[in-house]
Backbone of each chain as ProteinMPNN parsed JSONL, in Angstrom:
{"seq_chain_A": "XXXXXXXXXXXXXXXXXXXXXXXXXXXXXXXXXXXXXXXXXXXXXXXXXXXXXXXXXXXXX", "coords_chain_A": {"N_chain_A": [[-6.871, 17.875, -4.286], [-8.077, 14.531, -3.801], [-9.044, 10.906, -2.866], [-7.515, 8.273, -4.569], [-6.701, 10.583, -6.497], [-4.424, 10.835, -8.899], [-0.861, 11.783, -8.697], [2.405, 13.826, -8.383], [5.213, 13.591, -6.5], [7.142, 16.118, -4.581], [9.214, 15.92, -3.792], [12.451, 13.66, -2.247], [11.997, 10.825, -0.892], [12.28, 7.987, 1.371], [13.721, 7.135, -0.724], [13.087, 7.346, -3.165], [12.73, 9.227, -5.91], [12.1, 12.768, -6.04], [9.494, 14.045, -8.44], [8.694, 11.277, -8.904], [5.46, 9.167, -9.617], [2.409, 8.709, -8.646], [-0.547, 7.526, -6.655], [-3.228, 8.553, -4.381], [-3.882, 6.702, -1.911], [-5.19, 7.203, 0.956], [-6.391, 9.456, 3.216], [-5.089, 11.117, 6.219], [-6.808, 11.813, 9.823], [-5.561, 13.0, 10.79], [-4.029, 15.469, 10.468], [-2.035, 17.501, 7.753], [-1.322, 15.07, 5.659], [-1.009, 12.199, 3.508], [-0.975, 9.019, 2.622], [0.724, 7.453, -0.139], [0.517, 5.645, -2.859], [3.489, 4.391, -4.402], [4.118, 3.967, -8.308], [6.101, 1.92, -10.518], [7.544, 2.362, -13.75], [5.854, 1.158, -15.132], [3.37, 1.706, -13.868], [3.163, 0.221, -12.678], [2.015, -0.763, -8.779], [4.626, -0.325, -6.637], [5.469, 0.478, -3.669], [4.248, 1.792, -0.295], [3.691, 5.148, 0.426], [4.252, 7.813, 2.947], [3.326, 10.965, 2.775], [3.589, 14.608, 3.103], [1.091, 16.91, 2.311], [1.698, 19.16, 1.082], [4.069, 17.995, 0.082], [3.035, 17.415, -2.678], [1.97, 17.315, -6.517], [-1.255, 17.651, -8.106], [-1.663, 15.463, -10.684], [-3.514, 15.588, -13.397], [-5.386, 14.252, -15.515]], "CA_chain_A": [[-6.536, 16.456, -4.363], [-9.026, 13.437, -3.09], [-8.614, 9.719, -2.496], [-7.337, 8.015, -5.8], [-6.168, 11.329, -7.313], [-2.843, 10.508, -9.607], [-0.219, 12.844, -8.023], [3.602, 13.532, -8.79], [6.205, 13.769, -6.037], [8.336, 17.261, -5.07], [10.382, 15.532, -2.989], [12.633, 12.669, -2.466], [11.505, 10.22, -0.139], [12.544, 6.905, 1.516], [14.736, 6.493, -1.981], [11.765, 7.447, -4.496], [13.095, 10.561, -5.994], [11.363, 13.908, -6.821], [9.102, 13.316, -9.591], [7.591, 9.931, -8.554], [4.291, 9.093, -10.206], [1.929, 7.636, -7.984], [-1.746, 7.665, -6.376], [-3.041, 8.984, -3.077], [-4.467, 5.655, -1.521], [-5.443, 7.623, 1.914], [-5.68, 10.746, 3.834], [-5.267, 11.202, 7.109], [-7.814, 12.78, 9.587], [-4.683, 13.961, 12.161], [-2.886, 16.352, 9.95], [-1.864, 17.434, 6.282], [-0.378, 14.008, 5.227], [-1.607, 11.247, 3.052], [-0.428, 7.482, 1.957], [0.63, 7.633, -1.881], [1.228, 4.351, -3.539], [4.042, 4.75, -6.012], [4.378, 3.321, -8.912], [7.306, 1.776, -11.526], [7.092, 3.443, -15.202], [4.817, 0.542, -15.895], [2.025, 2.058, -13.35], [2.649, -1.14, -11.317], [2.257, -0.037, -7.365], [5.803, -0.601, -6.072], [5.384, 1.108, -2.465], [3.436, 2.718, -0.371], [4.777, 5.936, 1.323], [3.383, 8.854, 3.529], [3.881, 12.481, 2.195], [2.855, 15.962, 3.501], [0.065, 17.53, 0.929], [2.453, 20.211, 0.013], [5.195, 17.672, -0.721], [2.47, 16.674, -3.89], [1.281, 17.695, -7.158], [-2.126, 16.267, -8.722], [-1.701, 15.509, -12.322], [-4.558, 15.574, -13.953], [-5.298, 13.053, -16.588]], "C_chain_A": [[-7.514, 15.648, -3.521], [-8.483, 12.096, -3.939], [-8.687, 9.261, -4.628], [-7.177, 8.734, -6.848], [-4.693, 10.683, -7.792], [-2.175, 11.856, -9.378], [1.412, 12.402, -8.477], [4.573, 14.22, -7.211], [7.062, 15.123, -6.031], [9.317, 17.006, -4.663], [10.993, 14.251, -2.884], [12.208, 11.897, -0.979], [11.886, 8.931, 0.059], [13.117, 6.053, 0.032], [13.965, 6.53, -2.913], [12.468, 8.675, -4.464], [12.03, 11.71, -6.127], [11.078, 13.543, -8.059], [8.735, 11.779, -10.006], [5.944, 10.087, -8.624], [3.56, 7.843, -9.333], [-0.042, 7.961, -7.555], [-2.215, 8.141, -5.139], [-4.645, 7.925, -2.781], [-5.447, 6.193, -0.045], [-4.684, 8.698, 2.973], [-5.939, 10.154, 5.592], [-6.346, 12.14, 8.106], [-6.991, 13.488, 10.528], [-3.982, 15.224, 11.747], [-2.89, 16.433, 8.248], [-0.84, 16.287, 5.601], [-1.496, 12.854, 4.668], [-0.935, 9.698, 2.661], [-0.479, 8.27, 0.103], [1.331, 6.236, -2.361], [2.036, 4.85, -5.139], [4.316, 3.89, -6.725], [6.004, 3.012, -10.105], [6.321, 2.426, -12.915], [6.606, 2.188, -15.781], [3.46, 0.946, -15.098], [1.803, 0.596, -12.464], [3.303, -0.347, -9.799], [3.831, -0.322, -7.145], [6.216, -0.284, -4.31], [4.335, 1.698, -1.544], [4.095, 4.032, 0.865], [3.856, 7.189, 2.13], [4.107, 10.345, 3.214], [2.742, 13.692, 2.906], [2.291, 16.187, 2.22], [0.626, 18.326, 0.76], [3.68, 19.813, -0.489], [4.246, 17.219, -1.999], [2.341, 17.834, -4.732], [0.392, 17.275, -7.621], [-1.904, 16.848, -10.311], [-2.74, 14.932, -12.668], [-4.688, 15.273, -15.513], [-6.686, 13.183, -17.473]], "O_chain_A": [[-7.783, 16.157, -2.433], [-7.871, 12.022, -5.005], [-9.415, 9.662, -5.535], [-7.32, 8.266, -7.978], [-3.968, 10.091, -6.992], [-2.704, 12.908, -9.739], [1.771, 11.271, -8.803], [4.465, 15.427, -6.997], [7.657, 15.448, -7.058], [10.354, 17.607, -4.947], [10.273, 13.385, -3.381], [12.147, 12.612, 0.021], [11.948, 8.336, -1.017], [13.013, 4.859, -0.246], [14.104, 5.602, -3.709], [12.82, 9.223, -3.419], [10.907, 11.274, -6.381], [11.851, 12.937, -8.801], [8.557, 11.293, -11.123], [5.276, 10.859, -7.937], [3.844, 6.647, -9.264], [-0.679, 8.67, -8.334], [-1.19, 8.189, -4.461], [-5.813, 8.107, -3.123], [-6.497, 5.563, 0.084], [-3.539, 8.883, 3.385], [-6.623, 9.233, 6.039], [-6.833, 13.128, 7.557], [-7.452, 14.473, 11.105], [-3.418, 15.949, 12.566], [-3.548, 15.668, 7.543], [0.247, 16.585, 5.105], [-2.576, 12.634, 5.215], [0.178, 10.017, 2.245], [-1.19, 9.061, -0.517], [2.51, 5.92, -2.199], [1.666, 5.303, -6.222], [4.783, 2.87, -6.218], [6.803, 3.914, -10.356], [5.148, 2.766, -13.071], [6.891, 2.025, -16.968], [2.414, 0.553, -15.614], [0.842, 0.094, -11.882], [4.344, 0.28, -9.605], [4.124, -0.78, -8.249], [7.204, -0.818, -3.805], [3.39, 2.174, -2.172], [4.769, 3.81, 1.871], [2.701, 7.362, 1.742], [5.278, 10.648, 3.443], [1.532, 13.624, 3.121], [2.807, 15.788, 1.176], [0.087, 18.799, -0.24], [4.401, 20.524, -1.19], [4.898, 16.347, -2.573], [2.46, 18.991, -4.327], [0.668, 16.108, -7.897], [-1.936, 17.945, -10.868], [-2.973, 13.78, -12.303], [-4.209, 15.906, -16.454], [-6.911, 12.39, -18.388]]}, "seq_chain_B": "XXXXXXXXXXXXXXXXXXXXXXXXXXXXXXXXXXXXXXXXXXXXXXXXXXXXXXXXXXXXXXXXXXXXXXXXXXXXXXXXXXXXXXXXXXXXXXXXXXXXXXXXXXXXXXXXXXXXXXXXXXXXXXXXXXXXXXXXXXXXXXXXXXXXXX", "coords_chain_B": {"N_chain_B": [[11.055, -5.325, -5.157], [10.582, -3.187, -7.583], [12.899, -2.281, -9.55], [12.86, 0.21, -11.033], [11.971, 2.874, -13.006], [11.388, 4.949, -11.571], [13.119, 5.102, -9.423], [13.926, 4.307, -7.269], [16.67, 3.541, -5.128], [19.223, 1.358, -3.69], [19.243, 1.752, -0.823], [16.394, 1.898, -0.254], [15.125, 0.226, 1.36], [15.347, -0.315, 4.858], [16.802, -2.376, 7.297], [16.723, -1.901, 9.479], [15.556, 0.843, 11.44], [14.542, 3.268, 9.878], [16.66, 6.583, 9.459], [16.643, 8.514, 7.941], [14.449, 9.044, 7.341], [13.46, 9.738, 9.722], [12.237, 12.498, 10.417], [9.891, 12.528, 9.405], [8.658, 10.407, 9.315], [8.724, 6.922, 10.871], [10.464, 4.007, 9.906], [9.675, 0.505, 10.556], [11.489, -2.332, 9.056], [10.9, -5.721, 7.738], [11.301, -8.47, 5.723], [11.265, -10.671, 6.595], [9.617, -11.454, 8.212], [9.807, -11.095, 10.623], [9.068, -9.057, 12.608], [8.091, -9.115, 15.586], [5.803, -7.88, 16.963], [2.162, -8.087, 16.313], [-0.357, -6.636, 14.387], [-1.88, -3.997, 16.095], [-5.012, -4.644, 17.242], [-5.798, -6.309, 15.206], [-7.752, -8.052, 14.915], [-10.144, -6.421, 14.757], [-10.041, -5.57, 12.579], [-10.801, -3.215, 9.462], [-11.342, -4.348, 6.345], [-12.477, -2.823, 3.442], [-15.12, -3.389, 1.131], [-14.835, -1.751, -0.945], [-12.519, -0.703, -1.191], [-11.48, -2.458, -3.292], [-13.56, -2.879, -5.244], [-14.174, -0.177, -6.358], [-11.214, 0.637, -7.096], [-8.752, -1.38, -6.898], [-9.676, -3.326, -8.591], [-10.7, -2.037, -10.288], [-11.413, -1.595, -14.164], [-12.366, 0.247, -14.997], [-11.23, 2.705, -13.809], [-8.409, 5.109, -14.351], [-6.404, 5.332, -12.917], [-6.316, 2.944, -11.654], [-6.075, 0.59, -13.906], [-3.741, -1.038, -14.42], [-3.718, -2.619, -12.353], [-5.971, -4.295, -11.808], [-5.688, -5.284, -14.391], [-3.334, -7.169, -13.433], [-4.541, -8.46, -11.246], [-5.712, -10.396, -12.478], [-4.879, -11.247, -14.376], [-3.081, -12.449, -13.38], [-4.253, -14.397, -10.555], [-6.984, -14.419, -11.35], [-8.929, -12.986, -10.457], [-11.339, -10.31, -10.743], [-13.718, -7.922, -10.294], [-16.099, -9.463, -9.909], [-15.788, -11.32, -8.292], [-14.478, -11.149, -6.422], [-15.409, -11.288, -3.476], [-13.996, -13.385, -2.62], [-11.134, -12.856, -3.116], [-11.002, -10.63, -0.745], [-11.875, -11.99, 1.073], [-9.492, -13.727, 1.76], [-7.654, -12.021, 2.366], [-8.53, -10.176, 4.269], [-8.925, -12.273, 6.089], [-6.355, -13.271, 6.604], [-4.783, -11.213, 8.079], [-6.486, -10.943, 10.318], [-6.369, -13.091, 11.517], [-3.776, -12.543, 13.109], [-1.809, -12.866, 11.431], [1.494, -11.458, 11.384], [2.804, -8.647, 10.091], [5.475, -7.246, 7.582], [6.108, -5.136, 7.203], [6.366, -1.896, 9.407], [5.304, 1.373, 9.54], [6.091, 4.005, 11.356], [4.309, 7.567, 11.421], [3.818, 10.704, 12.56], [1.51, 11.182, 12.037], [0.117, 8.426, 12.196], [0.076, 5.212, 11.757], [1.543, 2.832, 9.825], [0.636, -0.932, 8.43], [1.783, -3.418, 6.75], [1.635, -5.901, 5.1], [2.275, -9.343, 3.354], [1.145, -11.268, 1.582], [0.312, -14.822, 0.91], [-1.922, -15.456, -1.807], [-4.199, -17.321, -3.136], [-5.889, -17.767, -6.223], [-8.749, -18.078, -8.018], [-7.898, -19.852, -10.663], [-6.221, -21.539, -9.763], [-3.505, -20.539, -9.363], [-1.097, -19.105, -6.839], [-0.536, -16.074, -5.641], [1.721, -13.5, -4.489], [0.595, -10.966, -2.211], [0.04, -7.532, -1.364], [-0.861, -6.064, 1.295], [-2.27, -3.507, 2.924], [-2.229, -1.526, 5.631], [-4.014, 1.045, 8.29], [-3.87, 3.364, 11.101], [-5.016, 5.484, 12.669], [-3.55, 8.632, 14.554], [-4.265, 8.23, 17.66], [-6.907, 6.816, 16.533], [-7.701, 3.373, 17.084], [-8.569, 1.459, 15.2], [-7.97, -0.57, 12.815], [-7.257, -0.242, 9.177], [-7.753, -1.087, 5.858], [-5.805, 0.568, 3.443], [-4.825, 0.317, 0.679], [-4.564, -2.126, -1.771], [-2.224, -4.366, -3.365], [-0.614, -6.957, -6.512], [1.997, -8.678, -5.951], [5.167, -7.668, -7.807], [4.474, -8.959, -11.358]], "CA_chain_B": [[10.579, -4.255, -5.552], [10.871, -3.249, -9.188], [13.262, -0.797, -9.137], [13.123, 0.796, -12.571], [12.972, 4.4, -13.444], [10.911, 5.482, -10.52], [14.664, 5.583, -9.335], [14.153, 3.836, -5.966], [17.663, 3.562, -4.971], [19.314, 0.122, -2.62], [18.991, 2.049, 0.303], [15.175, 2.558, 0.263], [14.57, -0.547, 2.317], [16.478, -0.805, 5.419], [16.113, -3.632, 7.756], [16.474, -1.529, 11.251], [14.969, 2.175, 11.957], [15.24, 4.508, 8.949], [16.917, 7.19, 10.448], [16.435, 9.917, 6.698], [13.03, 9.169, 7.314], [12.873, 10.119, 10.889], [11.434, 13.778, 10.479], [7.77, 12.167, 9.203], [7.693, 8.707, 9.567], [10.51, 5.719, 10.654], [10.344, 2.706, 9.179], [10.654, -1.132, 10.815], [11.059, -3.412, 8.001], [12.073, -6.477, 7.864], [10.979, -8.682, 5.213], [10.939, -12.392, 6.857], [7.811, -11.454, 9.053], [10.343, -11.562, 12.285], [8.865, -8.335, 13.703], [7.604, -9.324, 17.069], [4.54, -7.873, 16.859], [0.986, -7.994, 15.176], [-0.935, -5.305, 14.132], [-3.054, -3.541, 16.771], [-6.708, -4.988, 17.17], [-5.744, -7.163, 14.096], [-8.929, -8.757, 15.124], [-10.803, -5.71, 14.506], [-9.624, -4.413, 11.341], [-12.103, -3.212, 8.712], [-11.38, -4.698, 4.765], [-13.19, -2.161, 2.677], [-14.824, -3.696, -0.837], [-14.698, -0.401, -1.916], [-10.735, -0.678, -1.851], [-11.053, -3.164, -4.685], [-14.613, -2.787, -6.435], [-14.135, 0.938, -6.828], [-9.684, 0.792, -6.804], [-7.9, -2.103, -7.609], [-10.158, -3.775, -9.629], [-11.503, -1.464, -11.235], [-10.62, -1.531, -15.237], [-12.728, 2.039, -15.517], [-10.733, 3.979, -12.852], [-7.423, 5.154, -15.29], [-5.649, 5.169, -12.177], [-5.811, 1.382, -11.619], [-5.718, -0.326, -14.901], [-3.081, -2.019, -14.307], [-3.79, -3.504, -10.974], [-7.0, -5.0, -12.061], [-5.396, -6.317, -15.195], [-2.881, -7.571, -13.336], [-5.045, -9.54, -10.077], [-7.434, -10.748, -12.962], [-4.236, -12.216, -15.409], [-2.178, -13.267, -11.785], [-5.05, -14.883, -9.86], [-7.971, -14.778, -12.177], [-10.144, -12.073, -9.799], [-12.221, -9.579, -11.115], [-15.027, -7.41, -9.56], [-16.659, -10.368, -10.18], [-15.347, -12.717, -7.479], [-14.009, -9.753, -5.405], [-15.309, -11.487, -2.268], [-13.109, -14.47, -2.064], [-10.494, -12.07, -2.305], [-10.99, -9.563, 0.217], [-11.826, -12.68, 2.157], [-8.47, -14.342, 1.815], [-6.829, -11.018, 3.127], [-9.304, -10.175, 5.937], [-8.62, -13.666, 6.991], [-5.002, -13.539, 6.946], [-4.666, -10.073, 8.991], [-7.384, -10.653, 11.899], [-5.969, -13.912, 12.177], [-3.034, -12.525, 13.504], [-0.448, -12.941, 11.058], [2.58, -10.165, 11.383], [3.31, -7.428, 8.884], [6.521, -7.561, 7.268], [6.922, -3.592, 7.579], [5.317, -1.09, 10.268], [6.087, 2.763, 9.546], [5.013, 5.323, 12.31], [4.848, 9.053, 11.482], [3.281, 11.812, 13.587], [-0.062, 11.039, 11.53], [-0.289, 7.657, 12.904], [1.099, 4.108, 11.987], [0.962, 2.143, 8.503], [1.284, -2.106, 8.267], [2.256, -4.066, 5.498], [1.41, -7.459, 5.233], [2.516, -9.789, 2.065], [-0.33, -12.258, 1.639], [-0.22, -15.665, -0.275], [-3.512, -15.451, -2.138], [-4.484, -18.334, -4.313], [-6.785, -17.327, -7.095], [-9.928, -19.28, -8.943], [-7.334, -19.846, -11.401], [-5.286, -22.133, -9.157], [-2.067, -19.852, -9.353], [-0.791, -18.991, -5.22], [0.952, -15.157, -5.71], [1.756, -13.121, -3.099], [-0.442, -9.499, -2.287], [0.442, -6.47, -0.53], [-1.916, -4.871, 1.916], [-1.61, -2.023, 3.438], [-3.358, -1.002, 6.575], [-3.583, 2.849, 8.427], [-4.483, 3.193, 12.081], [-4.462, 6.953, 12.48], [-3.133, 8.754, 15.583], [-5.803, 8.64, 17.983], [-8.202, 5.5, 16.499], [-7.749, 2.19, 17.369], [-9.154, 0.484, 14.814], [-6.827, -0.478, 11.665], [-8.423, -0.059, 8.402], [-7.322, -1.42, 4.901], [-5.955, 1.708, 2.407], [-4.855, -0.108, -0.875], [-3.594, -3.526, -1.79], [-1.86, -4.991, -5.013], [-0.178, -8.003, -6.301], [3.421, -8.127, -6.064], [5.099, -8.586, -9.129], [3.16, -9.21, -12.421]], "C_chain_B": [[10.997, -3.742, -6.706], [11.396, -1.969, -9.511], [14.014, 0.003, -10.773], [12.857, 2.503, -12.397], [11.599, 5.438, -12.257], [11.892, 6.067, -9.691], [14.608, 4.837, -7.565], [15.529, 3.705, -5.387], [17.886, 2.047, -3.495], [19.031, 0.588, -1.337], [17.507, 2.239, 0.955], [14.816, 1.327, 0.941], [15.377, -0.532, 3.17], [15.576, -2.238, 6.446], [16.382, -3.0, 9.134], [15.777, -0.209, 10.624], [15.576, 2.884, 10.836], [15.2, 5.912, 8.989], [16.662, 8.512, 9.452], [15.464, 9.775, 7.031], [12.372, 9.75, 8.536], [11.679, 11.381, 11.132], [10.056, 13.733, 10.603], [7.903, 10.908, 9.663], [9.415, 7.522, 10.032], [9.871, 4.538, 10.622], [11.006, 1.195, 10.235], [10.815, -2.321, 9.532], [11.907, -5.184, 7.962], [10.918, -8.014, 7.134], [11.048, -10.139, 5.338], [10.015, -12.373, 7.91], [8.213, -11.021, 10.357], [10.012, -10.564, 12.862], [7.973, -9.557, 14.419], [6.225, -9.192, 17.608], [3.576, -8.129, 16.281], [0.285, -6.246, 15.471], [-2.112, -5.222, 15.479], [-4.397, -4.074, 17.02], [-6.991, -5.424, 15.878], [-6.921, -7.738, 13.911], [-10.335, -8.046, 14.522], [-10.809, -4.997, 13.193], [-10.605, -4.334, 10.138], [-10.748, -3.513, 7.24], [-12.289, -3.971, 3.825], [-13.493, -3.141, 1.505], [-14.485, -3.03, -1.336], [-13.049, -0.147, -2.285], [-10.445, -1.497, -3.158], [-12.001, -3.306, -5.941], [-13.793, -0.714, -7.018], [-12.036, 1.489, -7.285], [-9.501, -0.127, -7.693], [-8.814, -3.326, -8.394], [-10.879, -3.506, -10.344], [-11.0, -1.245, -12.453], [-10.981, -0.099, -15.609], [-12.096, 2.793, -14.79], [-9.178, 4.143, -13.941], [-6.211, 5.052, -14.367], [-5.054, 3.661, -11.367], [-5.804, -0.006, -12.738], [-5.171, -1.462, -14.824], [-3.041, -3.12, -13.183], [-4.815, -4.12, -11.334], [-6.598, -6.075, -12.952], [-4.515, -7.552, -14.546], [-2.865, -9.081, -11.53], [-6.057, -10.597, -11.29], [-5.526, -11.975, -14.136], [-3.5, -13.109, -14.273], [-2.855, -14.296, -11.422], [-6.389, -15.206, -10.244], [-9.236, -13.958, -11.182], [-10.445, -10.444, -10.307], [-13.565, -8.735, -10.06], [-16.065, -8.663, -9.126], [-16.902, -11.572, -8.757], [-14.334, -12.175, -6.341], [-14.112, -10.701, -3.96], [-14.369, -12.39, -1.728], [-11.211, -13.62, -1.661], [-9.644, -11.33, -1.285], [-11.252, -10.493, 1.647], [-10.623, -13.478, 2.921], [-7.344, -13.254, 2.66], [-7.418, -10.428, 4.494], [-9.147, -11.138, 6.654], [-6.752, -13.712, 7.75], [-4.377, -12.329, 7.883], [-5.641, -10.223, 10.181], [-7.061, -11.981, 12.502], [-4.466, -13.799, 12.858], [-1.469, -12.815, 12.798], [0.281, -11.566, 11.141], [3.036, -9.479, 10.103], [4.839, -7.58, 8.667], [7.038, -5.984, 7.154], [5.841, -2.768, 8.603], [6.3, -0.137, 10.007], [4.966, 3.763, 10.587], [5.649, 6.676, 11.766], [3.675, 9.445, 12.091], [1.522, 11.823, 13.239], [-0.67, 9.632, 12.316], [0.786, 6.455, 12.38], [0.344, 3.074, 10.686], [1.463, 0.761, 8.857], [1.035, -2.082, 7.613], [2.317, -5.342, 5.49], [1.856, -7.789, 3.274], [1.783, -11.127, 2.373], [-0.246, -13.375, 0.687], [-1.748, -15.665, -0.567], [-3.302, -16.968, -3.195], [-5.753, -17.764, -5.15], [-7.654, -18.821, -7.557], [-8.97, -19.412, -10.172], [-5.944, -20.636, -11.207], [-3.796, -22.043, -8.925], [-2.357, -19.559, -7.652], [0.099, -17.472, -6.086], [0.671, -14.578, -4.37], [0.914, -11.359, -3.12], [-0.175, -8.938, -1.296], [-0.691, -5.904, -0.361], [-1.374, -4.096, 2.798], [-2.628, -1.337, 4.285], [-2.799, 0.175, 7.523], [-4.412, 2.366, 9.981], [-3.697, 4.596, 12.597], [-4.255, 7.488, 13.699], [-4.769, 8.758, 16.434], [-7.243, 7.67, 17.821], [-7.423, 4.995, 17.223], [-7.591, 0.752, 16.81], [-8.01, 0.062, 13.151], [-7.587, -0.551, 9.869], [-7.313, -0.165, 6.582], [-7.025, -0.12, 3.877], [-5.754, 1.423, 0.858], [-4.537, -1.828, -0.521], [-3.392, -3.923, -3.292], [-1.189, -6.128, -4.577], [1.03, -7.524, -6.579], [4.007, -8.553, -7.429], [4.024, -7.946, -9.815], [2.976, -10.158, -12.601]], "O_chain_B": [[12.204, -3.955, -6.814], [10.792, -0.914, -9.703], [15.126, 0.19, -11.268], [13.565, 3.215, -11.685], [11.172, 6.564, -12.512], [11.783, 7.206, -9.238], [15.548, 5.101, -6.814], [15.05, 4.074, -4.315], [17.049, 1.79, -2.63], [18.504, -0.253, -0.609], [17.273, 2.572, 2.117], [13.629, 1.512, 1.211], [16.502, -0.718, 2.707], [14.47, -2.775, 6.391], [16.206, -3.805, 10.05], [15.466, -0.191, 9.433], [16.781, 3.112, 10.735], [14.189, 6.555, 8.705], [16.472, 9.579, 10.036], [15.125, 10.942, 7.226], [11.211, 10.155, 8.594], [10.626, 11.306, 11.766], [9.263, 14.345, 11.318], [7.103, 10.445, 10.476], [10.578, 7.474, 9.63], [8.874, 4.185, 11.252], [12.162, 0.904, 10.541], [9.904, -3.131, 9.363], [13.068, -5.56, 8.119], [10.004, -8.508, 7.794], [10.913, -10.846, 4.34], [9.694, -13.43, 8.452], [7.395, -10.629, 11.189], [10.49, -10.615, 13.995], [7.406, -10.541, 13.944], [5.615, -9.947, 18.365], [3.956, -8.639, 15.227], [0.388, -5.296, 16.247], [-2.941, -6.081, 15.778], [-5.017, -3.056, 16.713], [-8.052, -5.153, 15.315], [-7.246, -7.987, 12.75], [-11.291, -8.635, 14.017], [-11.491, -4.023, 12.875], [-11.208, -5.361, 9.825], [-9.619, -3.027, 7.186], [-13.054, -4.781, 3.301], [-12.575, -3.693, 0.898], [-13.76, -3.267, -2.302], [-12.53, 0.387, -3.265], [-9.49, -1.319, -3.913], [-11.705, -3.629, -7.091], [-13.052, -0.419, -7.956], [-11.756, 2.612, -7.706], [-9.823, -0.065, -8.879], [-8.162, -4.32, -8.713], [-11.633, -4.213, -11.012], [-9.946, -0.619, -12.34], [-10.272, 0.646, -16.287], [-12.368, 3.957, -15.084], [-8.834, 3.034, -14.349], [-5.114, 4.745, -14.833], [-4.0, 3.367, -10.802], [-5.602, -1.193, -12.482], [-5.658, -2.576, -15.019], [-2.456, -4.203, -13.189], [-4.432, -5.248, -11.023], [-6.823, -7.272, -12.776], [-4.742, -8.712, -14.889], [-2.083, -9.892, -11.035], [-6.939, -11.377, -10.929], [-5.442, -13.185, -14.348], [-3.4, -14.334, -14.351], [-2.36, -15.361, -11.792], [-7.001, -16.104, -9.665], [-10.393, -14.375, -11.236], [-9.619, -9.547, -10.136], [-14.142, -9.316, -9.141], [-16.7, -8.675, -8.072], [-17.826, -12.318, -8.432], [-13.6, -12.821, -5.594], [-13.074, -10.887, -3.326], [-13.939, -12.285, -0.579], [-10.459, -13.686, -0.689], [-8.445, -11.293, -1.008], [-11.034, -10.143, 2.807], [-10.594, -13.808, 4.106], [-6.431, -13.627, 3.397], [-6.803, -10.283, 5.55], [-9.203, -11.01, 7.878], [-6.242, -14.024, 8.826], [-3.335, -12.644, 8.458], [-5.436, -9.424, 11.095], [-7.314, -12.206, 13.686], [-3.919, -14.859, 13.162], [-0.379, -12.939, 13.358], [-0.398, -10.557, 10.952], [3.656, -10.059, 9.212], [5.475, -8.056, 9.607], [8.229, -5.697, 7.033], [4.634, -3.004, 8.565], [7.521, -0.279, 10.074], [3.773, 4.066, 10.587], [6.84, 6.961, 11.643], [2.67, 8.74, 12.183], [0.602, 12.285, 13.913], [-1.728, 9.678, 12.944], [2.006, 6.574, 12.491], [-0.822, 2.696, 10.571], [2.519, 0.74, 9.49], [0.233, -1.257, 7.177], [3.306, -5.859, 6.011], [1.812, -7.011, 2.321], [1.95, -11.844, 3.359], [-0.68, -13.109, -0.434], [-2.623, -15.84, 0.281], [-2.304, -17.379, -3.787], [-6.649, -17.277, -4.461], [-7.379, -20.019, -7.488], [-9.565, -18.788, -11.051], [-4.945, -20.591, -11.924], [-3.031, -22.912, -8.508], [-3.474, -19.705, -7.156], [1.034, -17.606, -6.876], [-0.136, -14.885, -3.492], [0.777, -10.755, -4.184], [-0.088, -9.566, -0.241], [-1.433, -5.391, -1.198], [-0.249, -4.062, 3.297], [-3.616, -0.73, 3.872], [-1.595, 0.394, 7.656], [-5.224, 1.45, 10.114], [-2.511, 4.829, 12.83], [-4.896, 6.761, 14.457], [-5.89, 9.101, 16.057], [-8.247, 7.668, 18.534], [-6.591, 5.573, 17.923], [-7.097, -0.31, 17.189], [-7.341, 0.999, 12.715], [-8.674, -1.122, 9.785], [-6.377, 0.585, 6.306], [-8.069, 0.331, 3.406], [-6.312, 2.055, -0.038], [-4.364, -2.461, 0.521], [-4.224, -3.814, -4.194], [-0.99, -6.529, -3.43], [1.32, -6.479, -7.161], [3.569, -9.49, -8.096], [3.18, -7.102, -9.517], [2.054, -10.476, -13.352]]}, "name": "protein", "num_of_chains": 2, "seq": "XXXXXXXXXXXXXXXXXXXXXXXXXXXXXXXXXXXXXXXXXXXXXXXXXXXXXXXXXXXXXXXXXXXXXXXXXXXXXXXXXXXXXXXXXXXXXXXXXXXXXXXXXXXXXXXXXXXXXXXXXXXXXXXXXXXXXXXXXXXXXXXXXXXXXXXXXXXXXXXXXXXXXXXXXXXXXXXXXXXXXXXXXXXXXXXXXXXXXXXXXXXXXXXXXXX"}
């Protein structure tokens, strides 16, 4: 996964469920965690949230 | 926040310390500006172009389509006119305005600013930026930004 990969959610998070479709806006350089802006099922941003890299998957488009 | 089948649920904003979230990150939010503080070395904070030539306004990236279409039908900005912008939001964060959410987790500490922009297109909407200041910098550094809404 790298910056502006499209990634899916394994977990639920600050009320985004498992299976949230979103982007990974920025990594961190302290640890395995990144920003992921998620989006509504129109692909409009709606959030932006911080996830461990093994709570992701990258879907590949 | 557009809470369609992403499934966000009423509870995902709170307005004190969100205490499910504690493990990674806790949340201040509070969506009339009234935190107390400003962001860190607000003064200092870097505005990438590259967050919006190569990101959100880009119509070739498949991952931001819609954000381009939707600063360019909102506000009438394009790659094109990018600088006014990135200038309207660099302005409004180093001048000290206050974030309307700050989340710290163990990585470091995210703000959230909501930005009236006015566009060459004489519409005023409002724009979410989103700045990272990682454990350990200093310096605060722009990671995405969209418009709120469509």
């Amino acid at each position: 996964m790298k910056e502006y990969s499209r990634v899916r959610t394994l977990v639920e998070k600050n009320g985004f469920p498992a299976n949230s479709i979103g982007v990974i806006v920025s990594f961190y350089g302290t640890g395995p965690a990144c920003e992921v802006e998620i989006w509504d099922k129109d692909m409009n941003p709606v959030d932006v949230i911080t996830y461990k890299l093994d709570e992701l998957e990258e879907v590949h488009i | 926040m557009n809470g369609s089948n992403s499934g966000q649920s009423n509870n995902a904003k709170g307005s004190q310390i969100n205490i499910e979230q504690s493990e990674l990150e806790a949340t201040v939010n509070n969506n009339n500006s009234s935190i107390s503080s400003t962001m860190p070395n607000c003064t200092n904070a870097s505005t990438p172009k590259e967050k919006f030539i190569n990101y959100s306004l880009d119509y070739s990236n498949p991952n931001a389509k819609g954000k381009a279409e939707a600063y360019e039908k909102g506000l009438g900005y394009t790659k094109d006119n990018a600088a006014e912008l990135i200038k309207q939001i660099h302005d409004f964060v180093t001048g000290g305005n206050k974030p309307y959410e700050i989340s710290q987790s163990e990585y470091g500490t995210k703000y959230k600013f909501r930005i009236p922009v006015r566009g060459p297109n004489g519409k005023t909407k409002n724009v979410i930026a989103v700045y990272q200041i990682d454990k350990g910098s200093s310096i605060p550094r722009l990671i995405t930004n969209y418009m709120e809404g469509k």
